[in-house]
C-alpha positions as CSV (number, residue, x, y, z in Angstrom):
1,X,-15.6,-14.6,-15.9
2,X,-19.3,-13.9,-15.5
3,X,-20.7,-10.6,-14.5
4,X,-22.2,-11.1,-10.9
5,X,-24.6,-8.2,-9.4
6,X,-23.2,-5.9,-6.7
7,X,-25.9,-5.2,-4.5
8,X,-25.2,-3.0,-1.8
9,X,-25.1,-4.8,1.9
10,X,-26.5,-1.4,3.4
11,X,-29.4,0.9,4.4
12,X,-30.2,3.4,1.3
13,X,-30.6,6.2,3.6
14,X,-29.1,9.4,4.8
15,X,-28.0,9.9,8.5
16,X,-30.0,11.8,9.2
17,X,-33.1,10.7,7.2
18,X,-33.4,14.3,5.7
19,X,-32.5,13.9,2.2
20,X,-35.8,12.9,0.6
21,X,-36.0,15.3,-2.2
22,X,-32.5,14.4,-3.6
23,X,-31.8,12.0,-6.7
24,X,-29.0,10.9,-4.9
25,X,-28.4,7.1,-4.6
26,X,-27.1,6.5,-1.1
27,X,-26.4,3.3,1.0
28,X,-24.5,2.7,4.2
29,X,-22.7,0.3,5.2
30,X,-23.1,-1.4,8.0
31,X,-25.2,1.3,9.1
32,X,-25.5,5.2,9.2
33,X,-23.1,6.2,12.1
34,X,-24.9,7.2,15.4
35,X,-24.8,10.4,16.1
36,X,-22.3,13.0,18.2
37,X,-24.4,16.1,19.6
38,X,-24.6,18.7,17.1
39,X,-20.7,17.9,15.7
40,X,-21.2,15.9,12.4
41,X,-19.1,13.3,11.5
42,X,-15.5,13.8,9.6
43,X,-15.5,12.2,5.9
44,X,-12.9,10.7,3.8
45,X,-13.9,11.1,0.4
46,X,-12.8,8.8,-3.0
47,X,-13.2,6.0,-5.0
48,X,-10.9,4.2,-2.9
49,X,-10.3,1.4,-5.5
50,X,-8.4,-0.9,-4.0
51,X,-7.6,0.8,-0.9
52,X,-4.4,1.2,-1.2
53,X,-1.8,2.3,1.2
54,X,-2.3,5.9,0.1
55,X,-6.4,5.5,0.5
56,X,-5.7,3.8,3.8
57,X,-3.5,7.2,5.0
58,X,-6.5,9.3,3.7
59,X,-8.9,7.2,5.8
60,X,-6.4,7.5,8.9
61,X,-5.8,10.9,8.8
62,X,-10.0,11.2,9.0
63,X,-10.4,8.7,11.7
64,X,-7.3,10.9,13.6
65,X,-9.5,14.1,12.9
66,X,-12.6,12.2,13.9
67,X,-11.2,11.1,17.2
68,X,-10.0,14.5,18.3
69,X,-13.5,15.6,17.1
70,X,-15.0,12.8,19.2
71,X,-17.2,12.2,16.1
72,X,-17.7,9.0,14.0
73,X,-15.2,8.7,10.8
74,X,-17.2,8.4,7.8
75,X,-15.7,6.8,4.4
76,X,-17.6,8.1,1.5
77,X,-17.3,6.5,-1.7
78,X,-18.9,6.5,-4.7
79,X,-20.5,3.0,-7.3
80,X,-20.1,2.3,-9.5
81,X,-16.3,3.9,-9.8
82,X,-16.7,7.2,-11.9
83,X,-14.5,6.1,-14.8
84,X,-17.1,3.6,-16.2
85,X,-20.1,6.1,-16.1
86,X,-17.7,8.2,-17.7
87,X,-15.5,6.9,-19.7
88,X,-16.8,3.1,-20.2
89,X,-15.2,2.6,-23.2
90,X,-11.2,2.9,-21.4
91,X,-12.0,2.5,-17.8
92,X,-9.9,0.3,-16.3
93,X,-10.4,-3.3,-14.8
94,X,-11.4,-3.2,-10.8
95,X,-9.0,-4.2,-8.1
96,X,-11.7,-4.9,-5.9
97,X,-15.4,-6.0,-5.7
98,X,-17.7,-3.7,-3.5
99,X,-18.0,-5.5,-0.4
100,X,-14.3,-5.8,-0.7
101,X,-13.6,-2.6,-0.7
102,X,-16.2,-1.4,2.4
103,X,-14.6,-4.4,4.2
104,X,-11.2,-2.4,3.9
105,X,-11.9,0.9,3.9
106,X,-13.8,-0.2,7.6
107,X,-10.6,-2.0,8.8
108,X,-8.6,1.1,7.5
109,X,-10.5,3.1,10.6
110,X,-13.7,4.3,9.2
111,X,-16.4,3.7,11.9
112,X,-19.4,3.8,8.7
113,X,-19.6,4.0,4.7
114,X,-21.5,6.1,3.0
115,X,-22.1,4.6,-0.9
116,X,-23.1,7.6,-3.7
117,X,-24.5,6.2,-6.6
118,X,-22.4,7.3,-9.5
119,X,-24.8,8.3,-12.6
120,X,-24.5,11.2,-14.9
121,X,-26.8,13.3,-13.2
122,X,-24.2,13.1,-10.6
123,X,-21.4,14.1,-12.8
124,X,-23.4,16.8,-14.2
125,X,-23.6,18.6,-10.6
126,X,-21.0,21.9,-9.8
127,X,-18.2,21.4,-7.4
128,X,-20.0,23.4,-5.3
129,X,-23.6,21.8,-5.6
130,X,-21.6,18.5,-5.0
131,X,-20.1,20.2,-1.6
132,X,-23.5,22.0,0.0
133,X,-25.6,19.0,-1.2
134,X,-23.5,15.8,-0.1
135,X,-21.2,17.2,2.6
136,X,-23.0,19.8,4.2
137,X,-26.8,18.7,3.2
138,X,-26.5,14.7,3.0
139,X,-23.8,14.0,5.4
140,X,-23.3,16.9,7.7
141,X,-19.6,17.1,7.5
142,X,-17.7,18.8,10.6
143,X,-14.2,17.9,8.5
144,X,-13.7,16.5,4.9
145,X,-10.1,14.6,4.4
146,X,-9.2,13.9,0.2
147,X,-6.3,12.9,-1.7
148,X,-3.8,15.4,-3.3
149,X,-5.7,14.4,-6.8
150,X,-8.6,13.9,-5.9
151,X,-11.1,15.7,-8.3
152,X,-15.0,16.2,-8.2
153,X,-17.9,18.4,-9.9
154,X,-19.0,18.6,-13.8
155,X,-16.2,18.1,-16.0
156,X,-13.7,17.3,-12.8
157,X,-13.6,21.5,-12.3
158,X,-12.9,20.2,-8.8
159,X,-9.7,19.7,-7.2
160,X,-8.2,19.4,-3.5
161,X,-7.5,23.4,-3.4
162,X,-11.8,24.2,-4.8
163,X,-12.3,21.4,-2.1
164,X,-10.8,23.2,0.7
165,X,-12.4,26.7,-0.6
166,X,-15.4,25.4,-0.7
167,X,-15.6,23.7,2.5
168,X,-14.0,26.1,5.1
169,X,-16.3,28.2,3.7
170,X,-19.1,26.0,5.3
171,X,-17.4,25.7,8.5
172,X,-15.7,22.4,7.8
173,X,-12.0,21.2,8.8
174,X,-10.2,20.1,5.3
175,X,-6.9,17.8,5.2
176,X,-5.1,16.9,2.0
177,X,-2.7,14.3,2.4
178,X,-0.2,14.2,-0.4
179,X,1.5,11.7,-2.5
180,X,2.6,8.1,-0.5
181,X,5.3,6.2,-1.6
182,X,6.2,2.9,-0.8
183,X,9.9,1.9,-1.3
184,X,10.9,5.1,-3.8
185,X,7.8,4.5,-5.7
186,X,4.5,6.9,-6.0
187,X,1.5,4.4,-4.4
188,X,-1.3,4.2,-6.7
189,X,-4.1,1.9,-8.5
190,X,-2.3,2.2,-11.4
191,X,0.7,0.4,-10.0
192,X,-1.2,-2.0,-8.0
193,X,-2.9,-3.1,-11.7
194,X,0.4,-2.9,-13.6
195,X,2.1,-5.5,-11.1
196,X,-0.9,-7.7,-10.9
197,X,-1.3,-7.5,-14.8
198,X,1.9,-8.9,-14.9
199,X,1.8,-11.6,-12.3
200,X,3.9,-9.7,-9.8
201,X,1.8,-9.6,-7.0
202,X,4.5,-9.6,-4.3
203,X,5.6,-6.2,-5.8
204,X,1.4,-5.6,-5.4
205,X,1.2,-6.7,-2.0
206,X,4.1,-4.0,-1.2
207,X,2.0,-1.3,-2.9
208,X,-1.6,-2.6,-1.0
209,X,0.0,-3.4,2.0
210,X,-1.7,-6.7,2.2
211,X,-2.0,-9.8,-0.2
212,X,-3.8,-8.8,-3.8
213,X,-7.2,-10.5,-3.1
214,X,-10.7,-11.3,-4.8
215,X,-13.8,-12.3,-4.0
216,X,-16.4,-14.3,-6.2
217,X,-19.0,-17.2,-5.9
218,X,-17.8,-20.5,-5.6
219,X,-19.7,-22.4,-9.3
220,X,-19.6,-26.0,-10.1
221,X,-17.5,-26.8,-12.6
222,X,-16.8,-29.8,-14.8
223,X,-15.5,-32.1,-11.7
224,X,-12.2,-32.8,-14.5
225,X,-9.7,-32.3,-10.4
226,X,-11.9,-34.0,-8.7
227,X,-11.7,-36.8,-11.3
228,X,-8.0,-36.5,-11.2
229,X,-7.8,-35.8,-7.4
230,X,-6.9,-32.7,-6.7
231,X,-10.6,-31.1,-6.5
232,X,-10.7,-27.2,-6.8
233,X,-13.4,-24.8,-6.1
234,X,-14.0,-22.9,-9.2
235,X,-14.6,-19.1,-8.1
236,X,-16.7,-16.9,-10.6
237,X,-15.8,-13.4,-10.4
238,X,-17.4,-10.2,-12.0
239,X,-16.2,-9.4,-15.2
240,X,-14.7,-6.0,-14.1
241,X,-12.6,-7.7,-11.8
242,X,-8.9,-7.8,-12.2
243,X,-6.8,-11.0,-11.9
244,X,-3.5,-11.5,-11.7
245,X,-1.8,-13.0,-14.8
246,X,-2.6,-16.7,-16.1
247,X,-0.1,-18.8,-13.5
248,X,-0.3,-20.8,-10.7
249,X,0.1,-18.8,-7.4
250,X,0.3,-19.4,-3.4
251,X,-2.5,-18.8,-2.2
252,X,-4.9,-18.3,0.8
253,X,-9.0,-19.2,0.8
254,X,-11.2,-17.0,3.4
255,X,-14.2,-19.0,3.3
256,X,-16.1,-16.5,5.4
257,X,-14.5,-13.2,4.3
258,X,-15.6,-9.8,6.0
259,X,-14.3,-6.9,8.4
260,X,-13.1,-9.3,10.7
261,X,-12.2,-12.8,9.0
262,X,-8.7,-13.9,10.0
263,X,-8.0,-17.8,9.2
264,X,-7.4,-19.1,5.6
265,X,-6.6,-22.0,4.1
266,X,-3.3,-22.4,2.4
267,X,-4.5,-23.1,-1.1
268,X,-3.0,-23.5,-4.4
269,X,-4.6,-20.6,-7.0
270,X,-4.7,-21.4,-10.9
271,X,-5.9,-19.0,-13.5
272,X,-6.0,-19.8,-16.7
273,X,-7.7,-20.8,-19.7
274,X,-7.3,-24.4,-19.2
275,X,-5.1,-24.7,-22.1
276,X,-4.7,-29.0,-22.0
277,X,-8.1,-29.3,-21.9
278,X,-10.0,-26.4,-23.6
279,X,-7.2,-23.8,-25.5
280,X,-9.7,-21.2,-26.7
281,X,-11.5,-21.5,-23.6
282,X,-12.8,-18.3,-20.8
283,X,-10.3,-17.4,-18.2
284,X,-10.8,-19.4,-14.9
285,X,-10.0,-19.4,-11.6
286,X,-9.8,-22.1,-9.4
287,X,-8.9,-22.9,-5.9
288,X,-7.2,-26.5,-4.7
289,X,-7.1,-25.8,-0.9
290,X,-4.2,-27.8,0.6
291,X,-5.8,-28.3,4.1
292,X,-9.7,-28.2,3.9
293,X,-12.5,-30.2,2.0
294,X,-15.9,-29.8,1.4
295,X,-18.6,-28.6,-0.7
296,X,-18.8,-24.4,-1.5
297,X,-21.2,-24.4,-3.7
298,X,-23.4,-21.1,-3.6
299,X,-20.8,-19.9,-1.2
300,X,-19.3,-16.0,-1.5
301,X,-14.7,-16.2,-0.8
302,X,-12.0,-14.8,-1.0
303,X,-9.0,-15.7,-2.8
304,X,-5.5,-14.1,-1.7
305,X,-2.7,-14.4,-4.0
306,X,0.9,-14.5,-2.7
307,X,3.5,-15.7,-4.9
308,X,3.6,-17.0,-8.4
309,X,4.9,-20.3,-8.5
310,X,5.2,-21.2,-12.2
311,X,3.1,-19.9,-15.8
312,X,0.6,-22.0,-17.1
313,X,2.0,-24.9,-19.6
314,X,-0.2,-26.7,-21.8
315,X,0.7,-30.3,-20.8
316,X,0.3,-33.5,-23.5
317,X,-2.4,-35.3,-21.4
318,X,-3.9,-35.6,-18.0
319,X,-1.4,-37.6,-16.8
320,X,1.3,-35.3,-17.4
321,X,-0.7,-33.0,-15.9
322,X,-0.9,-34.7,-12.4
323,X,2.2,-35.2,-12.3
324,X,3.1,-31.6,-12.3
325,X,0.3,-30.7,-9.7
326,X,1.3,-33.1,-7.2
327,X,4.9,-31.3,-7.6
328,X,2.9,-28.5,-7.2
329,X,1.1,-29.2,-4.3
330,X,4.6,-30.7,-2.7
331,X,6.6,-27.1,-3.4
332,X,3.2,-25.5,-1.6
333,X,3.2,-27.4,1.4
334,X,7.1,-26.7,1.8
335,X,6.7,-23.0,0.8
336,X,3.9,-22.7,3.6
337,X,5.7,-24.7,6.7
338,X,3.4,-27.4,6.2
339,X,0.7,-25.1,8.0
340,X,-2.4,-25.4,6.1
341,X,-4.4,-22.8,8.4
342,X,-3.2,-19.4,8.2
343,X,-3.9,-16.0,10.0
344,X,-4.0,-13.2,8.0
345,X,-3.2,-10.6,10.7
346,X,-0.3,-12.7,11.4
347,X,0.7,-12.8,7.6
348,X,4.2,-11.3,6.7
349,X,4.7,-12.4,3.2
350,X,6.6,-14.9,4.3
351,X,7.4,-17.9,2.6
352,X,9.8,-20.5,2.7
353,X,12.3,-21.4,-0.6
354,X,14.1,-24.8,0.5
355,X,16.8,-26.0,-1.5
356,X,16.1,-28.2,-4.3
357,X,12.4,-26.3,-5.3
């Protein structure tokens, strides 16, 4: 995996153009959020990686508030993720890419995101600098929605309780919403990693509430598929980036991904090291889409994983190796209903298993 830059798609602007003076880093995304009268808007804060079922209830409890308000529902969020300013050494891997994660946190209900710069003059501000300067200054909260853990200010002295002190005491509405679980189980980034770590990303999907999903740059490669005739795109993603564990997984390809992409390509997912043709090689992922050609070169997609199919074997030569991905592509085309166009709306997780697979 290659380290890719994350530029911002947004305006680095406040709303309300006033915050000239500050240090702050801030971008929106698509755009600052028009304005409602003198009422300003209500924002769900956090790092949101992920955006998990538990970020998603944060962000609909602020687009409720919002809409009783009549104001615009603001996601703020903050990049890079505090843990690798802070503690770079143990931070863990990301679940999502930037864009991703705007791209959800939009489809979760926000109307606008608002992206603060994380840096260590950031971390170095109070609890209460961080709430008269970004929520009451920057953004011009009316309501501020957070997590029950959420915490903020110079050595995390912030929690949800300073939060809602702090706050109310500026005239905002505050909401905490508390723990979500998901079948018996706390919902958290930690789980979402420990089941994709491990390959499980049905168990992952249940704890996102959608498929476990990248995005990179599609790269050449060494045309070895092509050559062998089941071509893949080979997707470079950042470095931070989490992947599931080295396997061959169902699979969906959004070739235009964004707020409102829908159809995907069934698609065949193989990460891996490439261990018949280059044992001590980088992990790779790659794409064999069931139902499209064509060339992606250059081009930015997304990769949803549904099920593991089988771990990665080293095989004694290429032909042994066809063999097993035509079997593979076979198993795919039965698992998906021989559909090779999918809609992600309409996806339920679910998958056929015939007899004799």
């Amino acid at each position: 995996m290659k380290e890719e830059p994350e530029d911002i798609p947004a305006r680095p602007v406040g709303p309300h153009e006033a915050s000239q003076r500050s240090p702050l880093q801030v971008s929106w995304y698509p755009e600052p959020p028009a304005a409602a009268g003198a009422t300003g808007p209500v924002v769900a804060i956090g790092t949101f990686d992920g955006v998990h079922r538990g970020h998603q209830a944060i962000v609909a409890c602020a687009a409720r508030m919002a809409h009783q308000r009549g104001v615009p529902c603001v996601a703020l969020t903050f990049h890079p993720p505090p843990r690798e300013v802070l503690q770079p050494d143990s931070s863990p891997a990301r679940l999502c890419s930037l864009d991703q994660r705007l791209d959800l946190l939009l489809a979760a209900g926000a109307h606008a995101c608002c992206v603060l710069g994380f840096d260590h003059h950031l971390a170095r501000q109070s609890a209460r600098a961080f709430v008269d300067g970004v929520l009451a200054e920057l953004l011009q909260a009316s309501g501020v929605v957070a997590g029950y853990n959420f915490r903020f200010g110079h050595n995390r002295e912030g929690n949800a309780a300073t939060l809602r002190e702090l706050a109310q005491s500026r005239g905002m509405a505050v909401e905490v919403v508390g723990p979500v679980t998901w079948q018996g189980q706390e919902v958290s980034s930690t789980a979402v990693r420990r089941w994709v770590a491990q390959g499980e990303v049905e168990q992952a999907a249940a704890v996102l509430g959608r498929p476990f999903a990248v995005r990179g740059e599609v790269v050449a490669g060494s045309g070895r598929g092509r050559r062998l005739g089941f071509p893949t795109a080979n997707v470079r993603v950042d470095e931070r980036q989490l992947l599931p564990a080295d396997g061959v997984y169902l699979a969906w390809l959004d070739l235009f991904p964004g707020p409102r992409s829908d159809t995907v390509v069934a698609s065949l997912a193989v990460v891996s090291r490439r261990p018949t043709f280059s044992p001590a090689g980088e992990r790779w992922l790659e794409v064999h889409a069931l139902g499209e050609g064509g060339s992606w070169y250059g081009r930015r997609v997304e990769v949803g994983f549904l099920q593991r199919l089988r771990p990665i074997r080293t095989f004694a030569g290429a032909q042994e190796l066809v063999a097993q991905m035509e079997q593979d592509r076979r198993e795919a085309l039965a698992r998906f209903g021989r559909q090779t166009v999918l809609s992600k709306s309409g996806w339920h997780g679910s998958l056929s298993n015939p007899s004799g697979l």
